[in-house]
SEFIPA-712323 format. One record per residue: residue number from 0; z, y, x of N, C-alpha, C, O in turn; residue in one letter. Coordinates in Angstrom, 1 decimal. Each point is the difference from the previous one (the first is absolute). Example, Ala and Ser with C-alpha at 12.3 -4.5 7.8 and 13.67 -1.06 7.14 Angstrom:
> 0,7.8,-5.7,13.2,0.0,1.2,-0.9,0.0,1.2,0.9,0.7,0.0,1.0,A
> 1,-1.4,1.1,-1.4,0.0,1.1,0.9,0.8,1.1,-0.8,0.1,1.1,0.5,S
END
This chain:
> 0,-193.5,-87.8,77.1,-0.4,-0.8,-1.1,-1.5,0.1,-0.2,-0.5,-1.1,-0.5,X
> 1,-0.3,2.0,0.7,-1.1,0.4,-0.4,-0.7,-0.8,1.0,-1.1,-0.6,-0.3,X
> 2,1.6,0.5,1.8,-0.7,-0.5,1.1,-0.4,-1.6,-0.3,-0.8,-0.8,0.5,X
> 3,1.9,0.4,-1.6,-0.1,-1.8,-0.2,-0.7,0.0,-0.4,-0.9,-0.7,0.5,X
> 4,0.7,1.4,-1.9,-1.1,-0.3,-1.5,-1.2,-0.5,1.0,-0.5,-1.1,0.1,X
> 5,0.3,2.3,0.7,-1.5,0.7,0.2,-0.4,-1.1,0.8,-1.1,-0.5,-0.3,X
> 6,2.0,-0.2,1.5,0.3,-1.5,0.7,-0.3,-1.3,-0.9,-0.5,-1.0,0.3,X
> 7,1.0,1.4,-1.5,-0.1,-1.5,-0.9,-0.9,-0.1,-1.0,-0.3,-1.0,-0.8,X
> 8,-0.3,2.2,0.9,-1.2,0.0,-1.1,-1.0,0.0,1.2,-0.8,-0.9,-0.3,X
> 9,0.4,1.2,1.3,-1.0,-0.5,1.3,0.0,-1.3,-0.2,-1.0,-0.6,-0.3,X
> 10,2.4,0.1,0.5,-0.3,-1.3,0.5,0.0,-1.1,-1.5,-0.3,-1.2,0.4,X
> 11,0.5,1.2,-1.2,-0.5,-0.4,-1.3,-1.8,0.2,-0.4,-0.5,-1.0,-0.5,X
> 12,-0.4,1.9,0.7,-0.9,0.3,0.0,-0.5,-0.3,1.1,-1.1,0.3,-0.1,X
> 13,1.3,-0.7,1.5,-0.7,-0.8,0.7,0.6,-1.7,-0.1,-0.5,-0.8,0.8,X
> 14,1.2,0.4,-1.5,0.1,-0.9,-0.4,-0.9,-0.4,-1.2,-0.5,-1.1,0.0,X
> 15,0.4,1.8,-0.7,-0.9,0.1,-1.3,-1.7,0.0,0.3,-0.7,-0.8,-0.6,X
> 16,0.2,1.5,1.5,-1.4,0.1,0.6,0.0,-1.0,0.7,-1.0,-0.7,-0.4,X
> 17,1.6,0.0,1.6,-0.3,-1.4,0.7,-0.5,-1.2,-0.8,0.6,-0.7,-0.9,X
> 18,-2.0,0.6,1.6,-0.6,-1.3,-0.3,-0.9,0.8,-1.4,-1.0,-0.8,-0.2,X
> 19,0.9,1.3,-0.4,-0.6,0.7,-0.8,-1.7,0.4,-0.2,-0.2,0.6,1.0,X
> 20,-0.9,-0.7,-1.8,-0.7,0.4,-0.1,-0.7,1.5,0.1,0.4,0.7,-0.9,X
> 21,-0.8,-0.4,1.3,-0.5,1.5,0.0,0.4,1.0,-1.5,0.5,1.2,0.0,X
> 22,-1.0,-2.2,-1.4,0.2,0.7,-0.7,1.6,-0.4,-0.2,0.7,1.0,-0.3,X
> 23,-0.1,-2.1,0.4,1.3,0.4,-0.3,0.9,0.7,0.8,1.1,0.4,-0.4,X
> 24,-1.6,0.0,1.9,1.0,0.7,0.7,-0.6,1.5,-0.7,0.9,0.8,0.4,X
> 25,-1.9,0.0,-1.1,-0.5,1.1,-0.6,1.3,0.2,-1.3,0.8,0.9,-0.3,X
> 26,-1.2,-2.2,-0.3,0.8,0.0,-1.3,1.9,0.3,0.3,0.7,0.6,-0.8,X
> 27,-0.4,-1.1,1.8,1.7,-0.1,0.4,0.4,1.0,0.1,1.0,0.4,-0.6,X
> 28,-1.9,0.4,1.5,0.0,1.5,0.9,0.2,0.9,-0.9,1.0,0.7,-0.1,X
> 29,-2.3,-0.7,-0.8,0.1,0.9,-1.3,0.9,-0.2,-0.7,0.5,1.1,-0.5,X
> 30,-0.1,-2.3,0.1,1.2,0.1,-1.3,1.4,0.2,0.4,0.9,0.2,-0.9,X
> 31,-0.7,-0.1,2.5,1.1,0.0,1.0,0.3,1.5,-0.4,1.1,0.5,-0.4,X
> 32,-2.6,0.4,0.7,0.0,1.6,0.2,0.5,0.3,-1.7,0.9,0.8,-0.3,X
> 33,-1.5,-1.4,-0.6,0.0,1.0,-1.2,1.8,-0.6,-0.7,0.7,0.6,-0.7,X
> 34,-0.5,-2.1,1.4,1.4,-0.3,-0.5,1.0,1.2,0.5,0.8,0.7,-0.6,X
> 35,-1.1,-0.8,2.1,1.4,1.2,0.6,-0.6,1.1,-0.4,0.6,0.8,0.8,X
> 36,-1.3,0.1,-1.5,-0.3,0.8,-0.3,0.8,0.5,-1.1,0.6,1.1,0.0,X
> 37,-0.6,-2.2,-1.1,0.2,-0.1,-1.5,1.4,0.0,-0.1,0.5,0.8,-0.7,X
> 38,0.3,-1.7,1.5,1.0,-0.6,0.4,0.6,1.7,0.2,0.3,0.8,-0.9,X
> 39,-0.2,-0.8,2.4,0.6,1.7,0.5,-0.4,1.2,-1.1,0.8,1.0,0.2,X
> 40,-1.7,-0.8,-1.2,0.1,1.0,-0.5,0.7,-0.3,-1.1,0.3,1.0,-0.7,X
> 41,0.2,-2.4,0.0,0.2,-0.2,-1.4,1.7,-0.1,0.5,0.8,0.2,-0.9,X
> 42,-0.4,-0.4,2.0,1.3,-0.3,0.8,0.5,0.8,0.5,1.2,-0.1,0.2,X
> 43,-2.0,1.2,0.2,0.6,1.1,1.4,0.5,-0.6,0.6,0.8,0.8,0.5,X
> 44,-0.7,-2.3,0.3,0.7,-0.5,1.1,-0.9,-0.7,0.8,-1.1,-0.2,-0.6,X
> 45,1.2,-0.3,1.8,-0.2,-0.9,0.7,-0.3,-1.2,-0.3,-1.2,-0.4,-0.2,X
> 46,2.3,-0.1,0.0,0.4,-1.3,-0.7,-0.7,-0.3,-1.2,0.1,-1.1,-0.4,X
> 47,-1.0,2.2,-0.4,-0.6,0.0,-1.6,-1.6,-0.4,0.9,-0.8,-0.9,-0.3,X
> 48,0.6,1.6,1.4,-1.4,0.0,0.5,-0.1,-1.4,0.3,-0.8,-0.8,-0.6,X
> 49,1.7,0.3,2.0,0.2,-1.6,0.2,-0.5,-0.7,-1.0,-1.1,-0.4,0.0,X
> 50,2.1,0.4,-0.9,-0.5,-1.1,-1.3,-1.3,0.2,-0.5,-0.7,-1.0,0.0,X
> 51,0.3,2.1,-0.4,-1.0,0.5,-0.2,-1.5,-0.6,0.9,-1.0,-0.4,-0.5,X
> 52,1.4,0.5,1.5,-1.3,-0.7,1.3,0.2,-1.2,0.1,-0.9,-0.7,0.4,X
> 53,2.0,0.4,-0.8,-0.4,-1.8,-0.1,-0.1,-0.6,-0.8,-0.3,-1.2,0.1,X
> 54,0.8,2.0,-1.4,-0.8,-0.9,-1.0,-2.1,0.4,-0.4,-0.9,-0.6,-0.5,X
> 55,1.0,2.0,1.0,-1.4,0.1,-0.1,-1.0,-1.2,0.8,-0.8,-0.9,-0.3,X
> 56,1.3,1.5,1.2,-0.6,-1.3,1.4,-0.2,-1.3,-0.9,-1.0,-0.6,-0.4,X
> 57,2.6,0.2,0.2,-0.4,-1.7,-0.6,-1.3,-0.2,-1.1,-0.8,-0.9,0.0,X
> 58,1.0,2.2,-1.1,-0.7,0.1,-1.2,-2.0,-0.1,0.9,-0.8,-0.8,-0.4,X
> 59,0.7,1.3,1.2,-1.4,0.8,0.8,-0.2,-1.8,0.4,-1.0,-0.6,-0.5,X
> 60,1.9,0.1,1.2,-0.5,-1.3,0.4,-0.7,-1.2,-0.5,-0.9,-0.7,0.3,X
> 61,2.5,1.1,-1.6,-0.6,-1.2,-1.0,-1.2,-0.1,-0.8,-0.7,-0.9,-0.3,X
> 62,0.6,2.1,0.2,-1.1,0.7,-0.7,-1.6,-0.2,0.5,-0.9,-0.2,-0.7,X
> 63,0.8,0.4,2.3,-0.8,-0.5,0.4,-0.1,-1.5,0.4,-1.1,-0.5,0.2,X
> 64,2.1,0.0,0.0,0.0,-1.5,0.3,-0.4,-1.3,-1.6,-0.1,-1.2,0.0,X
> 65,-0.1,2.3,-1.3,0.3,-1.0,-0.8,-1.6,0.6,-0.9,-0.3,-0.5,-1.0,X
> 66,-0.5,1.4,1.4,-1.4,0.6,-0.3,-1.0,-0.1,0.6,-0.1,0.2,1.2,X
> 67,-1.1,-0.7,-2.3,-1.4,0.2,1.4,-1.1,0.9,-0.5,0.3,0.4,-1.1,X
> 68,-1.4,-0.1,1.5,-0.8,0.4,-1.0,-0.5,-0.7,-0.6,0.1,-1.2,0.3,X
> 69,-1.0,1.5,-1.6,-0.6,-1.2,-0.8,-0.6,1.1,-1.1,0.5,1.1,-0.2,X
> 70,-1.2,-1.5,-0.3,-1.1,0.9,-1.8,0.3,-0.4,-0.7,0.1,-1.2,-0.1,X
> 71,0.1,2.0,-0.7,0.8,0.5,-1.3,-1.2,0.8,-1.0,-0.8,0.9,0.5,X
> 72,0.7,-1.2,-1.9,-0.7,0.2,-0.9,1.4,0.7,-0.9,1.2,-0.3,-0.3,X
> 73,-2.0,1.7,0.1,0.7,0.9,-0.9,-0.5,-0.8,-1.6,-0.6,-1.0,-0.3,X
> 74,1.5,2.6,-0.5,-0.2,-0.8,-1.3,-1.9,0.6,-0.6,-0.5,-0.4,-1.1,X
> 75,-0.1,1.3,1.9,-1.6,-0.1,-0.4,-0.8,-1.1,0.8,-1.2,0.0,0.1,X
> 76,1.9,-0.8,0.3,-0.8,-0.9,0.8,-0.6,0.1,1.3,-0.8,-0.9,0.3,X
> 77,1.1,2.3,0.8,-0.1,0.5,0.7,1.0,-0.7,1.0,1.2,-0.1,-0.2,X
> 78,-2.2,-0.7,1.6,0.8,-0.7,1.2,-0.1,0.8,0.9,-1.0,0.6,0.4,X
> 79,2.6,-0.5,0.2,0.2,1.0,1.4,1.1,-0.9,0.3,0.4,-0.8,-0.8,X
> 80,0.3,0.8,2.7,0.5,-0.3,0.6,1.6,0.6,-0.2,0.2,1.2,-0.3,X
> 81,0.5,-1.9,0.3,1.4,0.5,0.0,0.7,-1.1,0.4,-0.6,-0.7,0.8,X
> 82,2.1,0.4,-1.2,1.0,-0.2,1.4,0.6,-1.5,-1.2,-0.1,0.5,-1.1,X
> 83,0.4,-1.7,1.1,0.2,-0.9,-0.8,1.5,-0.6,0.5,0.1,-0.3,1.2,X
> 84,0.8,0.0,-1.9,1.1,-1.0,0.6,0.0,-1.6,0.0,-0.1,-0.7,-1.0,X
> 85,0.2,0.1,2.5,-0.2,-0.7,0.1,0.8,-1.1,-1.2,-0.2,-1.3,0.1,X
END
């Protein structure tokens, strides 16, 4: 059972990175790692990690696919660079 997960979360996450941006294959990878992370320790199972890594992944993708940078004015009127949704 364990040999599938590990089989079907590979191959979901190279389905997820194909055709992808640099920063969105960064973003997928990362939210893939901290989803099965979150997933397997909140789960103690396999199966909690799985879900876990792919919904992070999807979250990491969209995330990067729907942000760009752009300047932003705090509330003293102070401009710095941060992350905007499209």
């Amino acid at each position: 059972m364990k040999r599938i997960a590990v089989i079907a979360m590979a191959g979901l996450l190279a389905f997820s990175v194909a055709g992808c941006t640099t920063r969105e294959t960064n973003a997928t990878l990362i939210g893939g790692g901290v989803g099965a992370v979150a997933g397997g320790l909140a789960t103690k199972s396999v199966g909690g990690a799985a879900v876990g890594g792919a919904l992070g992944a999807g979250t990491g993708f969209l995330l990067a696919r729907n942000t760009h940078r752009c300047r932003k004015t705090n509330i003293f009127g102070q401009r710095y660079n941060g992350w905007c949704l499209n």
